[in-house]
C-alpha positions as CSV (number, residue, x, y, z in Angstrom):
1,X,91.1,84.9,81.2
2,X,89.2,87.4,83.6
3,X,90.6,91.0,83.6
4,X,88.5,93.4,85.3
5,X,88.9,96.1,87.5
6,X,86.9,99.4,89.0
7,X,89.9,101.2,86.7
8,X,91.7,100.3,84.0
9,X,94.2,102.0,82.1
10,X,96.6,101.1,78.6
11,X,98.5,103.6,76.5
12,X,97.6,106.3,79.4
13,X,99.7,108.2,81.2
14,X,99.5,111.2,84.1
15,X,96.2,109.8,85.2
16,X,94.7,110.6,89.0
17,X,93.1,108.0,90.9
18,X,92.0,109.7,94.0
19,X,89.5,109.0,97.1
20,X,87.9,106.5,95.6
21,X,86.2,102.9,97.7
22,X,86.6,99.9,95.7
23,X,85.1,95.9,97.3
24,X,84.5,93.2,96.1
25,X,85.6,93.1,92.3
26,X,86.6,90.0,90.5
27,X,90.2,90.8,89.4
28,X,92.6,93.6,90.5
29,X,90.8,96.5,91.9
30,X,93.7,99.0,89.6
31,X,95.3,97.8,86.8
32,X,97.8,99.3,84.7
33,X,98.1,97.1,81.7
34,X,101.7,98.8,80.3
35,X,104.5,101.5,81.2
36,X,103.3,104.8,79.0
37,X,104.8,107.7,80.0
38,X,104.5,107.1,83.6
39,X,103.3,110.5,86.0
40,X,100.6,108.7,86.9
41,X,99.1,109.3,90.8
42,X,97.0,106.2,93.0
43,X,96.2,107.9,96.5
44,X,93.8,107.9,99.3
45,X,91.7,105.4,98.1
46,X,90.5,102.1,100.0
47,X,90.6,98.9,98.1
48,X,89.4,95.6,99.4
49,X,87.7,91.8,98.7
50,X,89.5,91.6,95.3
51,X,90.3,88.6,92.9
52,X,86.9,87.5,94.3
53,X,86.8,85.3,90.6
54,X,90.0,84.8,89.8
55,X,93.8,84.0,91.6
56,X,96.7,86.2,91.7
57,X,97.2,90.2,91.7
58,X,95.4,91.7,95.0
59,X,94.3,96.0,95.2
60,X,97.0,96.8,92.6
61,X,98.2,95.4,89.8
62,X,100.5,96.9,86.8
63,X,102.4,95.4,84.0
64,X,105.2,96.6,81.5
65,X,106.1,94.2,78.3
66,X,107.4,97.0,76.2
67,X,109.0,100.3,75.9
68,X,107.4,103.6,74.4
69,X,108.8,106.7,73.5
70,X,106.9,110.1,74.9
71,X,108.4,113.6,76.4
72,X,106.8,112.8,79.5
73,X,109.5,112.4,81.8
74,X,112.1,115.3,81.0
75,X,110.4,117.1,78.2
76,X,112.7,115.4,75.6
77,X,112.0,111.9,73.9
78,X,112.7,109.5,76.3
79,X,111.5,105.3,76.9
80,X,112.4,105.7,80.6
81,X,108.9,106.6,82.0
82,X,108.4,109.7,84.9
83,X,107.9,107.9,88.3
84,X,104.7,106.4,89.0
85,X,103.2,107.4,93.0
86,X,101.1,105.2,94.8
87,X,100.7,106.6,98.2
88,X,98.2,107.0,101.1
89,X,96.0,104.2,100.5
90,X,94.1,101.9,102.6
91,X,95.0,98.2,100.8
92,X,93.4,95.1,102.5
93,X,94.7,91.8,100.3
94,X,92.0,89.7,101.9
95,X,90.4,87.2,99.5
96,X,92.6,85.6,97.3
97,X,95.9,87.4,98.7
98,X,98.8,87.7,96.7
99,X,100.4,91.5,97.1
100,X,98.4,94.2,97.9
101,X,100.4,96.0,95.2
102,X,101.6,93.7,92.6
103,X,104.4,95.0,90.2
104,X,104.8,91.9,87.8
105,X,105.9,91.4,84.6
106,X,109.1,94.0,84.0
107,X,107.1,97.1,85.7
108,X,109.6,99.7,86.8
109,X,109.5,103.3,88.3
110,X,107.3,102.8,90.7
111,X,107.4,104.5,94.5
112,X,104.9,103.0,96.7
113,X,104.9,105.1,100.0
114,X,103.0,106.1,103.0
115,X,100.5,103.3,102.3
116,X,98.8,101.0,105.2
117,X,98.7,97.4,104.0
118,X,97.2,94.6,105.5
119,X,97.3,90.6,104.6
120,X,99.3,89.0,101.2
121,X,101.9,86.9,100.8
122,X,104.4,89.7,100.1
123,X,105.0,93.0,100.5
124,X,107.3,94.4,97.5
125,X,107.4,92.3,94.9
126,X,109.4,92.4,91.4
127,X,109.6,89.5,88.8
128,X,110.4,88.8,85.3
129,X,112.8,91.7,84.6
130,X,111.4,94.8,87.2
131,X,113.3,97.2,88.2
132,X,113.3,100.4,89.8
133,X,110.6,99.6,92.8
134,X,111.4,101.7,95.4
135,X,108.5,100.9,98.6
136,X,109.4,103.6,101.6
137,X,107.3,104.8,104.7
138,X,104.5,101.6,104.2
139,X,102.9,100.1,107.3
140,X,102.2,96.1,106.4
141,X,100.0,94.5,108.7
142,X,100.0,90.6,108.8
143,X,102.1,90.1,105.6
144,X,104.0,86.9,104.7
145,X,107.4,88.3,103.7
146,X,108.5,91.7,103.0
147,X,109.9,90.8,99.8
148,X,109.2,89.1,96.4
149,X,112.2,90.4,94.6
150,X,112.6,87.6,92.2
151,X,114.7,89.2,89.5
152,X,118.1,89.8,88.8
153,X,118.6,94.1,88.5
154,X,121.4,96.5,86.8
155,X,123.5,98.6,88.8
156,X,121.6,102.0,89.0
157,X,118.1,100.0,88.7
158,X,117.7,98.4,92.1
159,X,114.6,98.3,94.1
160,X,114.7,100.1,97.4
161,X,113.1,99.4,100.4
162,X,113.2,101.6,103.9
163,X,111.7,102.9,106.7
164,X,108.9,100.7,106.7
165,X,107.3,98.9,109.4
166,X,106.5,95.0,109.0
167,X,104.5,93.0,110.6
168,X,105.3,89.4,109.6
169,X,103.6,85.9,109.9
170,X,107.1,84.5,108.6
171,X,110.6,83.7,109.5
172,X,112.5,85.1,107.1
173,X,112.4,88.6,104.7
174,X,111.5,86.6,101.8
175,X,113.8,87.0,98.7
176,X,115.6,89.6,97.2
177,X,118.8,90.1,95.7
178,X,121.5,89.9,98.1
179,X,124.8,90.4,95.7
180,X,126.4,93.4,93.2
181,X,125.6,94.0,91.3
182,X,121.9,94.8,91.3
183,X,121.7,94.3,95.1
184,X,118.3,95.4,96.8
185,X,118.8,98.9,99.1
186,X,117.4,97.9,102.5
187,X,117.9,100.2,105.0
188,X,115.8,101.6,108.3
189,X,113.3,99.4,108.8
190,X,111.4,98.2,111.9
191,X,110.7,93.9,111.5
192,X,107.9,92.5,113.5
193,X,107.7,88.3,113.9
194,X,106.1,86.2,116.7
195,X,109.4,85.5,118.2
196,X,111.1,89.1,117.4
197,X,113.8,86.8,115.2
198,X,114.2,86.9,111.5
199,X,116.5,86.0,108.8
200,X,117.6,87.9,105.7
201,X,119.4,86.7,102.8
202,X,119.9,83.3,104.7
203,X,120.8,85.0,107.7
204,X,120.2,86.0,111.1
205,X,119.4,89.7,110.8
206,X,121.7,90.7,113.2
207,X,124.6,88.5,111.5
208,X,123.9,90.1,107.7
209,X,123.6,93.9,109.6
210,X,127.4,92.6,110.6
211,X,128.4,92.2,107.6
212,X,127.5,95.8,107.0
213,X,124.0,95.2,105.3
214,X,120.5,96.8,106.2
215,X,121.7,99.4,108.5
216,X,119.7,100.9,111.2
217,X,116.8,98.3,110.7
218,X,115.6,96.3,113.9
219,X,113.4,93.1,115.1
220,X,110.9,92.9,117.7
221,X,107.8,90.8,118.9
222,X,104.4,91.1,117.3
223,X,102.7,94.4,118.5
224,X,99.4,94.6,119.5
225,X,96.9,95.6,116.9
226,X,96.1,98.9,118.7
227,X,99.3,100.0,118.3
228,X,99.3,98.8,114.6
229,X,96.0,101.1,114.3
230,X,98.0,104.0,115.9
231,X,100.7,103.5,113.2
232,X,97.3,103.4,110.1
233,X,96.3,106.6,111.9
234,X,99.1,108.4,111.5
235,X,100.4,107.5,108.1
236,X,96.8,107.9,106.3
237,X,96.4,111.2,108.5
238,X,93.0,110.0,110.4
């Protein structure tokens, strides 16, 4: 199995990974094998052509199989990690697209924000026991669905998702969890499809937003990709 990226990191925690161009790599261009203490920081860096040898993952990639005990988060022993940022980056999931960040395999506190993404299947994504995702402020560009959230959560865990814009090639939101407890926080967001419909949770938007669901969030037609570059522009601060 191929696993090898422009960084790397196990057992580490409060690590910087800043300004930095990564292309054409043959796994994920970051990958954070574990959940050590947490604090770490991924921003302004641009990440692209990934998984050129292998399938799966895309820019990011992190996993979390186990607890550890460290002071990091509070001062006092603790296995809950400090939050993890990942945050004004340029992410292009181009050649083998999956996620352009991929939380798999139990990964929690993690808040990916401020980000412009373009291409994968899916824009948050959660699986095999992950919890506390929270993705906010994001601009995806051409994704599949917004979600991957294929994991049942605890009260107090969820994933959040809000004020992000979507540009979607799909139908439907993808999945996430729709019922307490555990349910997904989805909130403020502004949904882009070819037709300006789209379902969540089975459902016309506008019928689940009746029900009292994903307030303030909205559906329109595709943009045009100048105004998607306006939107890169001014959430990377070019």
């Amino acid at each position: 199995e191929k696993q090898s990226s422009f960084f790397m990191q196990a057992k580490t925690a409060q690590s910087t990974i800043d300004g930095n161009v990564f292309f054409n790599g043959p796994r994920a261009g970051i990958n954070f094998n574990d959940g050590f203490g947490g604090g770490d920081v991924i921003a302004h860096n641009l990440v692209f052509s990934t998984c050129r040898e292998s399938g799966d993952h895309g820019p990011f990639n992190s996993w979390d199989r186990q607890p550890f005990l460290t002071t990091i988060r509070t001062g006092k022993p603790s296995m809950i990690m400090a939050w993890r940022h990942i945050h004004h980056n340029f992410l292009i999931d181009n050649y083998s697209p999956q996620e352009n960040v991929d939380n798999d395999d139990g990964s929690g506190w993690f808040k990916t924000h401020d980000n412009f993404m373009v291409y994968g299947s899916t824009g948050m994504k959660n699986d095999f026991g992950g919890h506390d995702n929270w993705h906010y402020r994001n601009v995806y560009a051409y994704v599949g669905y917004a979600f991957g959230v294929i994991t049942k959560q605890l009260p107090g865990h969820e994933d959040y998702f809000f004020q992000n814009k979507v540009v979607s090639t799909k139908e439907g939101l993808g999945v996430l969890n729709c019922n307490k407890p555990g349910k997904t926080v989805v909130y403020g967001n502004e949904y882009f499809t070819k037709d300006g419909k789209i379902q969540e949770c089975m459902m016309d938007l506008r019928d689940w937003q009746a029900k009292g669901n994903d307030k303030g969030s909205n559906v329109s037609e595709h943009p045009a990709d100048d105004e998607i570059i306006s939107w890169a522009k001014a959430t990377l601060g070019f």
